[in-house]
C-alpha positions in Angstrom: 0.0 0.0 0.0 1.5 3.6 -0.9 2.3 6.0 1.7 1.3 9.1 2.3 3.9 11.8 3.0 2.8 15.4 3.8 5.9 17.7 4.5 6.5 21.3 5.5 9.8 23.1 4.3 12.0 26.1 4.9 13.4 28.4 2.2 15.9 26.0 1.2 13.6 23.1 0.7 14.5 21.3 4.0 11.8 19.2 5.6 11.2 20.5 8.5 7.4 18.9 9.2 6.4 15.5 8.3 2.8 13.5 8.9 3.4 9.8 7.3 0.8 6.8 7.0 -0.8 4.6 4.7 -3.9 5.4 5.5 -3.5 8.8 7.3 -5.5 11.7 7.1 -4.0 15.2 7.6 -4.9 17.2 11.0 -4.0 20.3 8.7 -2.7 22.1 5.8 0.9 20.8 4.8 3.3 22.7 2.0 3.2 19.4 0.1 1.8 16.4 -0.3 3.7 13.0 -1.6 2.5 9.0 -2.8 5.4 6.7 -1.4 6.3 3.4 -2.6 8.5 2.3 0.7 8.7 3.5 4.4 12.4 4.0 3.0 12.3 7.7 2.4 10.3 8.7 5.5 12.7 6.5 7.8 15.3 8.3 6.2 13.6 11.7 5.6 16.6 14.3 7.0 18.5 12.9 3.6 16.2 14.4 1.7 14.8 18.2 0.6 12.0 19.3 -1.8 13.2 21.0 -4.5 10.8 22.3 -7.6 7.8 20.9 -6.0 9.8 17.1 -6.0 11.1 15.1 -2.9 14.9 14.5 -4.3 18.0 13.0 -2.4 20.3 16.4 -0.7 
């Protein structure tokens, strides 16, 4: 089942915020909004940033 990632950033596209789940619903408005295939990226979310409205590797 995909995950849902919804993420906050600073100025320079660090996450700062994250809500994760596969079946969670957001208690708010996030800056973005992501489909995961693997809890990889959220387990390892400080390695990555958003940059032009894409999660990518820092």
């Amino acid at each position: 089942m995909p995950i849902k990632l919804y993420c906050d950033v600073d100025e320079q596209g660090n996450i700062i915020t994250v809500l994760a789940g596969e079946t969670i619903l957001p208690d708010r408005e996030y800056d973005y909004f992501f489909t995961l295939e693997s809890w990889d990226e959220v387990e390892n979310i400080s390695l990555y940033k958003v940059e032009n409205d894409q999660l990518v590797f820092k």
